[in-house]
TILO-455205 format. One record per residue (C-alpha): residue number from 0; residue in three letters; x, y, z. Coordinates in steps of 0.02 Angstrom, whole numbers, plus 32768, in hexadecimal, padded with zeros to 4 digits. Layout:
NUM;ALA;X;Y;Z
...
This chain:
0;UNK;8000;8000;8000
1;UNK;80A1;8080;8000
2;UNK;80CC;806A;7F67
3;UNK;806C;80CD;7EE9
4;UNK;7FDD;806C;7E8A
5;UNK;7FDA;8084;7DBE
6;UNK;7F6A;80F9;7D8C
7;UNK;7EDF;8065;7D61
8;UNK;7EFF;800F;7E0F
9;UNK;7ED6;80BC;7E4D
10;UNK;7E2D;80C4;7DF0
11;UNK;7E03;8025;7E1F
12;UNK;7E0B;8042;7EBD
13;UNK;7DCB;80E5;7EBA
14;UNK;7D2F;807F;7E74
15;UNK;7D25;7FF6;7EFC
16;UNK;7D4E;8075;7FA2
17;UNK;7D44;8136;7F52
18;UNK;7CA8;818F;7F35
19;UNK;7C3D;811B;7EFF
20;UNK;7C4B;80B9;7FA5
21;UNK;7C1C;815A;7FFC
22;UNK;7B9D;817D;7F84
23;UNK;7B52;80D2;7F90
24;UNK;7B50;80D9;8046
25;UNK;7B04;8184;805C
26;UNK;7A7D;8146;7FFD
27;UNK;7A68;80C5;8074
28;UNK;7A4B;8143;80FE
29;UNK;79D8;819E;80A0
30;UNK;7963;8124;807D
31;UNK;78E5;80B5;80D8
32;UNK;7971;8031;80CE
33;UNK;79D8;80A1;8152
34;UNK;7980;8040;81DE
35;UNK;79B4;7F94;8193
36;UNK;7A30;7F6D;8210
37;UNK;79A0;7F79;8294
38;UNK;793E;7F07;822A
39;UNK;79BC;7E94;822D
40;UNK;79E8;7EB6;82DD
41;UNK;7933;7E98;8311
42;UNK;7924;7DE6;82AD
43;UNK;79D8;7DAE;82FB
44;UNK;7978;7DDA;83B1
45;UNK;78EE;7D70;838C
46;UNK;7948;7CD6;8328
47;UNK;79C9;7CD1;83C0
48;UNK;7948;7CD3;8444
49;UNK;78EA;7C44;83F8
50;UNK;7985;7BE2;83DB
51;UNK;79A5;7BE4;849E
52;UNK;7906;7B73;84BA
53;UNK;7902;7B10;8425
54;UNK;794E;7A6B;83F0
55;UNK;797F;7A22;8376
56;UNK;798F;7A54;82AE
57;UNK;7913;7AD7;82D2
58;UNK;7984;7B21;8357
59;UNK;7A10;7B0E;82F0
60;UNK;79BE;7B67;8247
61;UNK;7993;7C03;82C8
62;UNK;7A50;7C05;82F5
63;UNK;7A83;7C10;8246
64;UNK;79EE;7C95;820C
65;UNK;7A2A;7CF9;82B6
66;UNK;7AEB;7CEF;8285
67;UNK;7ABE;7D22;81D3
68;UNK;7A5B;7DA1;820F
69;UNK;7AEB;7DF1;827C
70;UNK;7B43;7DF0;81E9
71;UNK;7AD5;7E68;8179
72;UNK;7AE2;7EDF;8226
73;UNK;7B93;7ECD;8214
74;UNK;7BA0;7F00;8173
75;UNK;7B2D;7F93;817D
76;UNK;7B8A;7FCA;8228
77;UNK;7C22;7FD0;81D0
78;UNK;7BDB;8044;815D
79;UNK;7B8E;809D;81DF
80;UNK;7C1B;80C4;8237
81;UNK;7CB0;80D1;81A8
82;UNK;7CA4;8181;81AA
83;UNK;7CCE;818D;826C
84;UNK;7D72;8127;825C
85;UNK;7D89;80A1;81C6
86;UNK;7E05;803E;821A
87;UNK;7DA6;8027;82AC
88;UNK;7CFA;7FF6;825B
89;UNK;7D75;7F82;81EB
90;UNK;7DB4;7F3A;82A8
91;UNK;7D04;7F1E;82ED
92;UNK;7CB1;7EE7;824D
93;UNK;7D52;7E4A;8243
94;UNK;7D2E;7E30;82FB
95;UNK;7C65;7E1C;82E7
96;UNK;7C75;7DBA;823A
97;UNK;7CF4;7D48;8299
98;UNK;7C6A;7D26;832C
99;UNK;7BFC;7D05;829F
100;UNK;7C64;7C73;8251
101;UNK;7CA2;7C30;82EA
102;UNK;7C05;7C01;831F
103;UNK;7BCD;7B8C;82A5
104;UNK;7C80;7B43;8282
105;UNK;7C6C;7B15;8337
106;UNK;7BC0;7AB2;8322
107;UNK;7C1E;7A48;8297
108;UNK;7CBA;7A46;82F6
109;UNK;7D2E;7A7F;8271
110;UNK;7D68;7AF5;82FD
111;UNK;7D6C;7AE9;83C9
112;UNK;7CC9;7B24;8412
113;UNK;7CD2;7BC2;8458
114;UNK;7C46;7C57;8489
115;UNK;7C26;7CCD;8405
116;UNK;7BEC;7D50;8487
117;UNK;7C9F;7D5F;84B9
118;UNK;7CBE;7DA8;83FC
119;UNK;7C31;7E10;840C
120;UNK;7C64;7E5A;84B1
121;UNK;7D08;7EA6;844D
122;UNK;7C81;7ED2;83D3
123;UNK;7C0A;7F30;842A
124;UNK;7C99;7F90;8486
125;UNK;7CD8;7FBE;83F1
126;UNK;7C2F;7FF8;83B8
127;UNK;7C09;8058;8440
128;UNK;7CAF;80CF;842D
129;UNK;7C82;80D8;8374
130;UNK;7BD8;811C;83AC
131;UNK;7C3E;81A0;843B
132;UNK;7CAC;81E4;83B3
133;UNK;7C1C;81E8;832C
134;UNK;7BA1;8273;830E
135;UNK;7B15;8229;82CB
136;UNK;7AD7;81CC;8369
137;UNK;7ABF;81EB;8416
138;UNK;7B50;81D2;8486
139;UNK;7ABD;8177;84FB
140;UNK;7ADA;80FC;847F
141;UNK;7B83;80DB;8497
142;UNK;7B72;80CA;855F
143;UNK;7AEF;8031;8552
144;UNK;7B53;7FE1;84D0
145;UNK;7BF4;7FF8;8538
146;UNK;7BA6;7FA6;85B9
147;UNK;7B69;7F23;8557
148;UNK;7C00;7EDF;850C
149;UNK;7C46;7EC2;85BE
150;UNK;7BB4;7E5B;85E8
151;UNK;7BE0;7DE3;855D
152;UNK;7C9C;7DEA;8576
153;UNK;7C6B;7D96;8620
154;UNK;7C69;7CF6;85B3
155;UNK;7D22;7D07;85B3
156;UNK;7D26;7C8A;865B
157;UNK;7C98;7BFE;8653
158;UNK;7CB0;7C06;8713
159;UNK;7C80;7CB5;872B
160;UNK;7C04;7CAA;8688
161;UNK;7BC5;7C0C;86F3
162;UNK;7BB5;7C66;878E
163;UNK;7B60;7CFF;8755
164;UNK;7ADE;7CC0;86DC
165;UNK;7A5E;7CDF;86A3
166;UNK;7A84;7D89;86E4
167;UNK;7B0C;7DBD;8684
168;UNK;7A9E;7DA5;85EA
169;UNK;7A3D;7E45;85FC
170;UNK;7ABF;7ECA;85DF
171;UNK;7ADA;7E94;8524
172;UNK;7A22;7E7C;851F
173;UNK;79F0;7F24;854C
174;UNK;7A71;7F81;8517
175;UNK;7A87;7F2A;8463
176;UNK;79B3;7F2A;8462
177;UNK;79BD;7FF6;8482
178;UNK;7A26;800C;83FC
179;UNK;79B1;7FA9;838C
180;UNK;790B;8007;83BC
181;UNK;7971;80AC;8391
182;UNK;7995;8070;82EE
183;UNK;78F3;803E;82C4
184;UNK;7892;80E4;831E
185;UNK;7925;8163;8308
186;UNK;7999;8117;827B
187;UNK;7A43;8198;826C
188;UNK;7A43;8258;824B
189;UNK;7A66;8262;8194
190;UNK;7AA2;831A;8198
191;UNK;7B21;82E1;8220
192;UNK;7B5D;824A;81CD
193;UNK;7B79;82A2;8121
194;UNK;7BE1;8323;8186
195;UNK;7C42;82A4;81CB
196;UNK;7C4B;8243;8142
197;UNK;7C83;82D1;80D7
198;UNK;7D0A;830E;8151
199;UNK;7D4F;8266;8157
200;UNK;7D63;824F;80A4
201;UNK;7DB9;830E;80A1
């Protein structure tokens, strides 16, 4: 990436990450589709709930619409939030897509079983400072969803996860559920993000 890029590398990419990106998601905030992500967010609420009572290959199909679910939000977040630090939204977006595979490797056991939540914990934290430096969304926001990733990262010891439960399940509930009924109520202040988004790219 130091070295220059020919002049059709650079239009390429110009193509793929330039203006039309920002264009494309702009448009995305100005439309209905702007409160996708709480869409999305909602259905991943409701498929995960039902997957903790039932059994079975219906259980298991409400895992996988959940996790794919998560991933639209993810997507759409990292949109979202691009314009308040690109490397950052990069970070969380790997971390969340990561939770996302993990999960489902672990029901086949291509890959040692381990809780998702914990990679959502480092998501949500960095979600919530995304929201405190943005402009677009209430810092509120940022304080529930602070407090929700360190509910999940409890999963980090089964012992204290253990001891804790069911407990420790509410913080990521209500703070992750918050941030969904914004969404879909509120959605983003398009002025604000267009300012931001525009004083990035300068």
């Amino acid at each position: 990436m130091i070295a220059h890029p020919a002049p059709a590398a650079r239009g390429v990419r110009t193509a793929f990450v330039g203006p039309r990106a920002r264009a494309y998601a702009s448009a995305m905030l100005r439309s209905p589709r702007a409160r996708l992500a709480g869409v999305f967010y909602l259905i991943t609420f409701v498929t995960g709930a039902y997957t903790l009572t039932a059994r079975g290959t219906a259980g298991m199909v409400a895992g996988l619409v959940a996790g794919a679910c998560y991933v639209v939000v993810t997507v759409l977040f990292y949109f979202l939030f691009r314009p308040v630090s690109r490397s950052l939204s990069l970070l969380a977006a790997l971390i969340s897509l990561a939770g996302c595979a993990i999960g489902p490797l672990g029901q086949m056991h291509f890959v040692p079983r381990i809780n998702t939540l914990v990679f959502f914990g480092f998501y949500c934290l960095l979600i919530a400072y995304l929201i405190s430096r943005s402009t677009f969304l209430p810092r509120m926001l940022s304080v529930v969803m602070a407090i929700a990733g360190l509910g999940w990262l409890t999963f980090l010891s089964p012992a204290l996860a253990k001891q804790l439960s069911p407990y420790n399940m509410i913080p990521g509930l209500v703070g992750e559920g918050v941030l969904t009924l914004w969404l879909l109520v509120k959605g983003v202040d398009v002025q604000r993000w267009k300012e931001q988004a525009g004083a990035g790219a300068g």
